[in-house]
C-alpha positions, 0 to 999 in steps of 0.5 A: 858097828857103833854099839860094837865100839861103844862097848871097848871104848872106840867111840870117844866122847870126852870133850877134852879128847875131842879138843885135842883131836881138832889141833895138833899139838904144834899148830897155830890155828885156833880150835872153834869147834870140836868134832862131835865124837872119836873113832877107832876102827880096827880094819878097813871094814869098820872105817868102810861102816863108819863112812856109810853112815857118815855119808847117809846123814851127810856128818863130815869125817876127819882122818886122825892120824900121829897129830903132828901137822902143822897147817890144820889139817884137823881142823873141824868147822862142821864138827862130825866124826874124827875117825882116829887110825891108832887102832890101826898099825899092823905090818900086814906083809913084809917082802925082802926080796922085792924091797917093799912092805904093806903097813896099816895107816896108824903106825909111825916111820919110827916103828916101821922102822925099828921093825925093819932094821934087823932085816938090813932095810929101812924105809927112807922118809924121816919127818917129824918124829910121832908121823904115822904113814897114812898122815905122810901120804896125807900130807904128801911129806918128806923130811932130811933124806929127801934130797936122795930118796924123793919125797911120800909120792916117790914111795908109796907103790900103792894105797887102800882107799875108802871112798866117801860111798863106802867103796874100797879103792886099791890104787896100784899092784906092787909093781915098781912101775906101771903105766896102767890108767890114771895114777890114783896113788898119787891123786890120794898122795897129798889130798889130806883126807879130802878124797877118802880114808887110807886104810893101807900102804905099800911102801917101797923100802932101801937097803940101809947103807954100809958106811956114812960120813956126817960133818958140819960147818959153820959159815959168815951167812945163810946166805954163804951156806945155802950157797954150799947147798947148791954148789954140791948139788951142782957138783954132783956129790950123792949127799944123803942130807944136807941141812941148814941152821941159821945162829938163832937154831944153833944157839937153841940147840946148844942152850938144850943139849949142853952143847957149844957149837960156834953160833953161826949158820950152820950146814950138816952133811950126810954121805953114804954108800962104801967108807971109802967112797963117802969119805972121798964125797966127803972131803969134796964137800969140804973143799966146795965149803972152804971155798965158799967161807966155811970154818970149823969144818968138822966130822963125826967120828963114831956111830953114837956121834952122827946118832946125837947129832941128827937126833939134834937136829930132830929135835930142834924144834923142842930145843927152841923152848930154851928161847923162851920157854913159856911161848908156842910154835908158829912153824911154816915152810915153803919151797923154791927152785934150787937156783933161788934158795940162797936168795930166798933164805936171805930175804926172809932172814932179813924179814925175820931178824927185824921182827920183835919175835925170836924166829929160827930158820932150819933147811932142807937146803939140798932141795930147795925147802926150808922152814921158820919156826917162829916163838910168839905167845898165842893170848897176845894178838899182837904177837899173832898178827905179827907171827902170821905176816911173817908168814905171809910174808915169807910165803910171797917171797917164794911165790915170787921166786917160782916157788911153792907156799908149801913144800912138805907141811901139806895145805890144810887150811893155813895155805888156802889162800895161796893157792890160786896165786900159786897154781891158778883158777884152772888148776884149782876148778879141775881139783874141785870137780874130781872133789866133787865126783868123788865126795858130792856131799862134801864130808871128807875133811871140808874145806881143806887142800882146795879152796871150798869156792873152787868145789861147791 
């Protein structure tokens, strides 16, 4: 299979390749060592060849997919094989009736998306944007719309799985539900590829709504907005998205788009369904805001309006370059019940806002999740270490609230060390002896999700 590959130029060998496929773009984890060489396989048959050779001289695989984690998930300690899935981004079936669709793992949510519209669905996860889906499953991600649609384990129906021997798993049939045996979708779901290599999805898709309602807000606090956050939820308004901006993301957004939005924290709503209805969800939200000190409180008219503003809000981590445009990215998230996000939100404000380094806060803030982007220039090691006590730091606060060390970013390697805190040693010896079952010799993508003191 090798040689086959080697001779269209799938077997990549170029260290400057095997650089960049060790880090992504935007993480902050130094690149030590480099896999030993690049794969792309066309099927799950090659990937089935190159894990079985893989295996026999025990040479550590790495699944590649749109290079956008953040916590090092392609990290490569051991060097190896990085088995790179961009070869792989066909849409096998496509099944209206029954709302679902099987992909490859290669292809991002933004195709399969644009693949879908014509047929009036679309399939609901929105991360960043370059994700591919076998990397949304890896990472057990989720995005803006998740506050309605749930996260990757709420909608993937079933998966196509390599096992370290070389077997091919099918996790599930298409049925919507099943209580058939243990639940190996999910087990997959938010592995990282420590399990095995994706190598087909079968998504669960939705109707793309009729009408929306998109309005923004501005408010004295974050801790005034994250309030707003709760309180609708509480009331229970079906809000498709509600997000959170502190003044420092909104200043960047403005400083990248031309744009004069008043520099105060900052929520935006989506609501859908009939115009009628989302426009009436729509002024309730305004009046739970009003109560709770908004101003501005304004809607978005037209379709190209709510487009550009949440394509805004996508890109809020490029707009940060404004900031300071000769810094990198440190970007981290946790999670809490939903009943702490204000104070959450409002203690790692005040951490941030005393540290010399300009960092911005950006919320999933209907479900308890948010994120700080924190600009620092990686050559200094003073500015590192602070970068990473500010993670920290912020990772401590949300464990002390019952919350998680991550809510959508995935573990990789960065959140390793919060895992026993978090979930304790018994949880963490059960993860290591299915590891330990299902890959003896250790090759899938080591010393990631669980810490390796906990498998071998």
């Amino acid at each position: 299979m090798f040689s086959r590959a080697r001779q269209v130029d799938r077997v990549v060998l170029d260290p400057e390749e095997r650089y960049n496929h060790a880090k992504s773009w935007n993480s902050y984890y130094k690149v030590d060592t480099t896999p030993d060489a690049i794969v792309y396989p066309k099927s799950t048959e090659e990937v089935v060849a190159i894990v079985k050779i893989c295996e026999r001289y025990k040479v550590p695989i790495i699944p590649f997919g749109g290079n956008t984690s953040i916590e090092g998930h392609l990290a490569s300690p051991r060097g190896g094989v990085s088995i790179d899935m961009n070869l792989m981004k066909g849409i096998k079936e496509l099944h209206i009736k029954d709302m679902d669709v099987v992909v490859e793992p290669g292809i991002g949510w933004i195709e399969l998306n644009e693949f879908l519209k014509p047929f009036g669905l679309f399939f609901p996860l929105d991360p960043g944007p370059g994700a591919s889906i076998g990397g949304m499953c890896a990472t057990r991600c989720s995005g803006s719309l998740a506050v309605r649609y749930g996260t990757m384990r709420d909608n993937v129906i079933s998966l196509k799985v390599v096992l370290a021997s070389g077997d091919v798993v099918k996790t599930a049939s298409r049925a919507r539900k099943s209580a058939a045996g243990y639940d190996l979708t999910r087990l997959i779901i938010g592995s990282g590829g420590t399990l095995g290599v994706i190598t087909e999805v079968t998504l669960r898709l939705q109707k793309i709504p009729e009408a929306s309602v998109v309005a923004m807000c501005n408010f004295p606090s974050v801790k005034d907005a994250a309030d707003v956050a709760i309180a609708t939820m509480h009331s229970g308004i079906q809000v498709s998205r509600v997000e959170l901006l502190d003044e420092v993301q909104i200043k960047a957004i403005n400083l990248a788009n031309g744009k004069h939005y008043p520099e105060q924290p900052t929520l935006m709503f989506e609501l859908i369904g009939t115009e009628a209805y989302s426009l009436e969800q729509a002024l309730q939200v305004k009046k739970i805001a009003e109560e709770h000190h908004a101003s501005d409180f304004v809607f978005a008219d037209t379709a190209k309006e709510k487009e550009d503003l949440w394509k805004m809000r996508k890109e809020a981590l490029w707009a940060c370059t404004t900031l300071r445009p000769e810094a990198e990215f440190m970007v981290t998230d946790v999670c809490v019940p939903l009943s702490r996000l204000a104070e959450c939100i409002y203690t790692s404000k005040v951490l941030l806002d005393a540290s010399p380094l300009i960092c911005t806060i950006v919320s999933h803030a209907g479900d308890g999740n948010f994120h700080t982007i924190i600009l620092l220039d990686p050559q200094s090691e003073e500015e590192l270490k602070e970068a990473h006590r500010l993670a920290d730091e912020m990772v401590k606060i949300a464990l002390a609230m019952e919350g998680t060390c991550t809510g959508e970013h995935g573990v990789g390697v960065g959140k390793l060390k919060f895992l026993e805190e978090e979930l304790g040693q018994e949880a963490l010896m059960t993860m290591g002896k299915i590891k330990r079952t299902l890959d003896p010799n250790n090759i899938m993508n080591p010393g990631k999700t669980v810490p390796p003191e906990f498998c071998y």
